[in-house]
N, C-alpha and C positions, 0 to 999 in steps of 0.2 A: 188066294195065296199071293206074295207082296214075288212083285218082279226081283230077282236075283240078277241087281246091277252091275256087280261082278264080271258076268258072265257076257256083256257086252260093250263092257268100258272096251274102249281102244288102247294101244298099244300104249299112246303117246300120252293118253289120261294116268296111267299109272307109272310113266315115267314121275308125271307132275308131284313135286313136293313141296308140302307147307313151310310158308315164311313163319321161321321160328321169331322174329320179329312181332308179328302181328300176330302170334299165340302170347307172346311175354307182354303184351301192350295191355291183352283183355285183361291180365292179371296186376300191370303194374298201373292204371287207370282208374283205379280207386283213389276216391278224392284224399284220402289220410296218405297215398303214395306220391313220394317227390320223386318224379322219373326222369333220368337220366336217356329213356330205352328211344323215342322216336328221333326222327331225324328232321322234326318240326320245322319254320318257319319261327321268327315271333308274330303274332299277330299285330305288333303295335307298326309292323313295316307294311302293312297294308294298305295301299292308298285309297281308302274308302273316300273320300270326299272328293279325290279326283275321279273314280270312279263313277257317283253319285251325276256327276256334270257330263262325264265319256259315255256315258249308256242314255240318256237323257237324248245328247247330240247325237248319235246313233239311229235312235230311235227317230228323232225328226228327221233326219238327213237320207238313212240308210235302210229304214225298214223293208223294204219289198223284199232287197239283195240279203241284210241281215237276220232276215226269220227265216228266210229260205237253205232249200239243201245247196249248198257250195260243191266247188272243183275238189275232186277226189285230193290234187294235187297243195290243195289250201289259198285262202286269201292270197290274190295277184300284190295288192300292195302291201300286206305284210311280208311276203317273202320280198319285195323291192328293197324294202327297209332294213330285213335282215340282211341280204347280199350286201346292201352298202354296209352297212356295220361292219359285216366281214370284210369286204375291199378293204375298209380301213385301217384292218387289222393284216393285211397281205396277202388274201387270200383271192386269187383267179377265180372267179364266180361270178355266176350270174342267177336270180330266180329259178331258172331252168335249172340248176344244181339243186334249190331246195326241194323239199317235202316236208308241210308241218304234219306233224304225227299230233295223238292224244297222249299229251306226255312223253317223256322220252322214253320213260319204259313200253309203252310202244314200240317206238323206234328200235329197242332193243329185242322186240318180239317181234316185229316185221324180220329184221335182220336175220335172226336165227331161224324163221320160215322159209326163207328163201336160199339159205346158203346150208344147212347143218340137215345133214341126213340120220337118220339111225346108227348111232355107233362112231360118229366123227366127232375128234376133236379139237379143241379149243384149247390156245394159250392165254392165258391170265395169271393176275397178280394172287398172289400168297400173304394177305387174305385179299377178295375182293367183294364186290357188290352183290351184294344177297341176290337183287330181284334178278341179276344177269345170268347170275348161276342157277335160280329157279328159272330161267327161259332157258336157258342151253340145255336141262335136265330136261324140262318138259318136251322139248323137240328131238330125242334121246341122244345128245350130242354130250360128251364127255371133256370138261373142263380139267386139264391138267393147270395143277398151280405151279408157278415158277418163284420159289422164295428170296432170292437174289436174281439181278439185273445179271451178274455177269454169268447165272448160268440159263440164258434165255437157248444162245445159240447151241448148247451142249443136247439140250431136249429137244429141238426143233428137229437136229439131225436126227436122232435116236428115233423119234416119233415116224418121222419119214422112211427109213434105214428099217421101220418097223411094215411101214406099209399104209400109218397111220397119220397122212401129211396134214399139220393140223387147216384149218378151216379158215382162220384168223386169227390175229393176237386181240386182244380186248386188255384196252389201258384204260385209267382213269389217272388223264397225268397231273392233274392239279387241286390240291387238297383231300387226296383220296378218301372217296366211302371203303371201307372204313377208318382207316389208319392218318389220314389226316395229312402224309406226307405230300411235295411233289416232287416230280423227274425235273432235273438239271436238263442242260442242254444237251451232254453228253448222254445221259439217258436214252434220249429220245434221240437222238441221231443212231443209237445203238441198236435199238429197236429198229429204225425204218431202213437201217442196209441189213439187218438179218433180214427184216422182211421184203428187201426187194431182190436179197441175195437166192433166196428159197421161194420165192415170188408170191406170197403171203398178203394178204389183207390186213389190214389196222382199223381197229375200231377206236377211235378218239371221243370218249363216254366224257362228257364234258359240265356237269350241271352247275358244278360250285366256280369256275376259272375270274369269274366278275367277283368273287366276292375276296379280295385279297385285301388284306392291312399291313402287310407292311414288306417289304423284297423287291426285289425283282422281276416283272412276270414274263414267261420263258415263250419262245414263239409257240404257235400252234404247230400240231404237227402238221396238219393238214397242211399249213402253208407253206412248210419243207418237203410233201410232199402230196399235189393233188390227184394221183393216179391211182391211187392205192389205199389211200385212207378215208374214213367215214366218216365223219362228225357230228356227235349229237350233242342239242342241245338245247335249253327249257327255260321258261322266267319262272319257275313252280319252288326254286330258289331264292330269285332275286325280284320278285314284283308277289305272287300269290301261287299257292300250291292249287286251287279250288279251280282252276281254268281249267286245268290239265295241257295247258298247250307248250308242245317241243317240237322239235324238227331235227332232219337227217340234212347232211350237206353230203356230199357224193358224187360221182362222176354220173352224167347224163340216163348214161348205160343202165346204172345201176340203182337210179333214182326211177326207172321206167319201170322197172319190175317191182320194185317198193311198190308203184303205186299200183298195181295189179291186186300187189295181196293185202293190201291195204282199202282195197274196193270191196274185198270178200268180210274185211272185218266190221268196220263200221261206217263206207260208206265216203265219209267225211268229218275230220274235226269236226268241231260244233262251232256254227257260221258264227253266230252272235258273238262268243268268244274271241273269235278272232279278228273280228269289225272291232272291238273294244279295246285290244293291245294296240291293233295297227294303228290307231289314231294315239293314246297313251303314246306311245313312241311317236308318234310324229309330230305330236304338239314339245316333245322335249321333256317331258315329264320323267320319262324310264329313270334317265342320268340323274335325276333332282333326287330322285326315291330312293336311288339305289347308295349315292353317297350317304344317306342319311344309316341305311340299312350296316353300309360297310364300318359307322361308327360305333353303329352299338352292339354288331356280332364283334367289333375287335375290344369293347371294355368288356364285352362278358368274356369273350377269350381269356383275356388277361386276369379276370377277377376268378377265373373257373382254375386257371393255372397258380396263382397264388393263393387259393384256396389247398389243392393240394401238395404245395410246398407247404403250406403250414398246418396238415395235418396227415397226410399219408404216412401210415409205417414204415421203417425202413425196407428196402428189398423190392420196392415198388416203385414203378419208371411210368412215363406216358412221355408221350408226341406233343410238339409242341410246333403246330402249323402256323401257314403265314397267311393261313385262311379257311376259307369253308366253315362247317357246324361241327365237326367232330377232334375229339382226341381219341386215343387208341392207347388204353392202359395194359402193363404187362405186371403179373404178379410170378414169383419165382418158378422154376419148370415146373415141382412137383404139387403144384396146386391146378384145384379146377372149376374154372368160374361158376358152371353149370352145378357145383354142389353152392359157392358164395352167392349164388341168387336168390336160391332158398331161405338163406341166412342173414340177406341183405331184404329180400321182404320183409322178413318179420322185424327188421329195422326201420321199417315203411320208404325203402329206397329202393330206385330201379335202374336196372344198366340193359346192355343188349351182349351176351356171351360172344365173345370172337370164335370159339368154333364154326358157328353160324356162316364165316366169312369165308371159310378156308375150303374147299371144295374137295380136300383130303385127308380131311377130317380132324388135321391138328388145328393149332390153336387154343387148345383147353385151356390155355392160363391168361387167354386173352380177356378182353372187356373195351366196347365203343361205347362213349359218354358224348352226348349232346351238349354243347353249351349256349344252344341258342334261343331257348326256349323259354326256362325258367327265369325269375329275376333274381336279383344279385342276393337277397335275404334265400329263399327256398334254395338257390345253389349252395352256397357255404352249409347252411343247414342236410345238405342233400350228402356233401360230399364230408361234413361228420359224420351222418349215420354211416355212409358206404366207408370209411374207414376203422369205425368201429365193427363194423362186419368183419373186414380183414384183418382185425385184429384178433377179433373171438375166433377165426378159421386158423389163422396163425397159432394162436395157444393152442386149440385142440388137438392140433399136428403134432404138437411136442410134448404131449402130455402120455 
């Protein structure tokens, strides 16, 4: 008789819920499908050839230290290199501030192990980051969305006034997954005296903030405020997603217990990994790669956003950011993407549903489109078929 796993999953196991993401991927990954759904890389910004040279010299120079298990804490001279980076972007720090994680969504799952009990909640954006709201779910912690900025402090009190003082705020201020916007200055100064008014933590989820084409770029929060706020953040964006390597920025305090439950998960980033960035950055290379990177997510931007000026139906809107991989399209209330997916397959196109984002389950008439992935023929081509989907959805509503 077959074990009834049921019966000895943990609590916290069957909080865990699947990334609707990564179920919509197995189905839009058929090669006749042009997908819009992941939140890819292009592979042409990969620096294989500097790569090719950086692991080479690794290899001669650094084998003993680079095949071996590393400091729970990560690469001493990678975290150098990061600190200075950040210095020179304003930020009080030092190495001793960092911890490289695997990936940030790591960092986002250390976080939630250490600070979110059963039943506590979390402030976040209306929509926000799938994987963040699959860790806060899985740690049974309860994400309330806040769908306007100016009603952050109205829920904060309510929450608290309930007995249910949230945990942290979790931002994602620059080019947001999903929605593609960022926070003004005023934003983020709005945020950090709610939260220092109610004495709140700030998570500063940061993965896209290097990849801007064109604006202004707004200070970090962290550097308005180091007491209080987290920062993560990753090249799995802006150099290669296959590393898996991010890191936490944090006050001392709270970089020490990171590293506790980050000893129970895996030990150690993976050494070699990280011998391979810290020199890619230190030979100058990061900045050479990344301009190159920021020119051709800003013409697919622009080709993905004149595509759908010249062919979306009326009554349909999207985001038009000043960076990052995503826009965030909105089709009228009484529609719902999760039936237009259906209908947008058999068009051989694919999107990711904005319910997916919303951790209160609205959203329905939402939809996040990639622009960074596909080339400039599969896009236009992509975003024919997905508007003839919402055309055939549109007639059938009216008929």
């Amino acid at each position: 008789m077959a074990i009834n796993i049921q019966n000895i999953l943990s609590d916290n196991a069957k909080s865990m819920r699947r990334s609707a993401i990564r179920d919509l991927l197995s189905v839009a990954n058929r090669p006749e499908v042009i997908s819009f759904a992941g939140g890819f890389p292009n592979p042409s910004t990969f620096p294989v050839e500097d790569l090719k040279v950086i692991m080479q010299e690794v290899l001669e120079a650094e084998s003993t230290s680079a095949l071996q298990y590393g400091p729970t804490e990560g690469n001493n001279k990678l975290r150098e290199i990061l600190a200075q980076r950040y210095r020179d972007q304003g930020l009080d720090i030092t190495m001793h501030n960092i911890l490289i994680t695997t990936s940030s969504q790591q960092a986002i799952d250390l976080t939630s192990r250490i600070f979110i009990n059963p039943g506590d909640t979390i402030v976040c954006g209306l929509p926000s980051y799938l994987g963040a709201l699959q860790s806060f779910w899985s740690y049974q912690g309860q994400p309330i969305g806040i769908p306007k900025d100016e009603e952050l402090e109205v829920v904060v009190k309510t929450l608290i006034s309930s007995g249910k003082k949230p945990k942290f705020i979790y931002t994602i201020p620059d080019f947001q997954n999903p929605s593609g916007i960022t926070m003004n200055l005023e934003q983020r100064k709005m945020v950090l005296e709610i939260a220092k008014k109610y004495d709140l933590l700030v998570i500063e989820d940061s993965p896209y903030r290097e990849i801007r084409f064109e604006g202004e770029a707004q200070p970090l929060m962290y550097s308005m405020d180091n007491e209080r706020v987290m920062l993560f953040g990753t090249i799995s964006k802006t150099m290669l997603p296959g590393f898996r390597i991010g890191w936490i920025i944090a006050p001392v305090e709270i970089i020490d217990r990171l590293v506790v439950a980050k000893q129970s998960a895996d030990l150690c980033t993976p050494v070699f990994d990280q011998a391979v960035v810290a020199r890619y950055f230190e030979k100058g290379l990061f900045e050479k790669n990344l301009g190159k990177t920021i020119d051709l997510y800003r013409n697919k931007r622009n080709h993905m956003l004149n595509c759908f000026e010249k062919y979306m139906p009326k009554g349909v809107t999207w985001t038009k950011p000043e960076g990052g991989l995503f826009l965030f399209v909105t089709l009228p209330q009484e529609y719902d993407t999760r039936e237009l997916f259906d209908v947008a397959i058999k068009e051989n196109v694919a999107f990711v549903i904005g319910e997916a984002f919303h951790c209160d389950g609205s959203g329905k008439n939402t939809m996040r489109i990639n622009f960074s992935f596909m080339d400039e023929q599969k896009t236009e081509e992509g975003v024919k078929r997905l508007s003839k989907a919402i055309e055939r959805m549109f007639e059938k509503s009216t008929k």
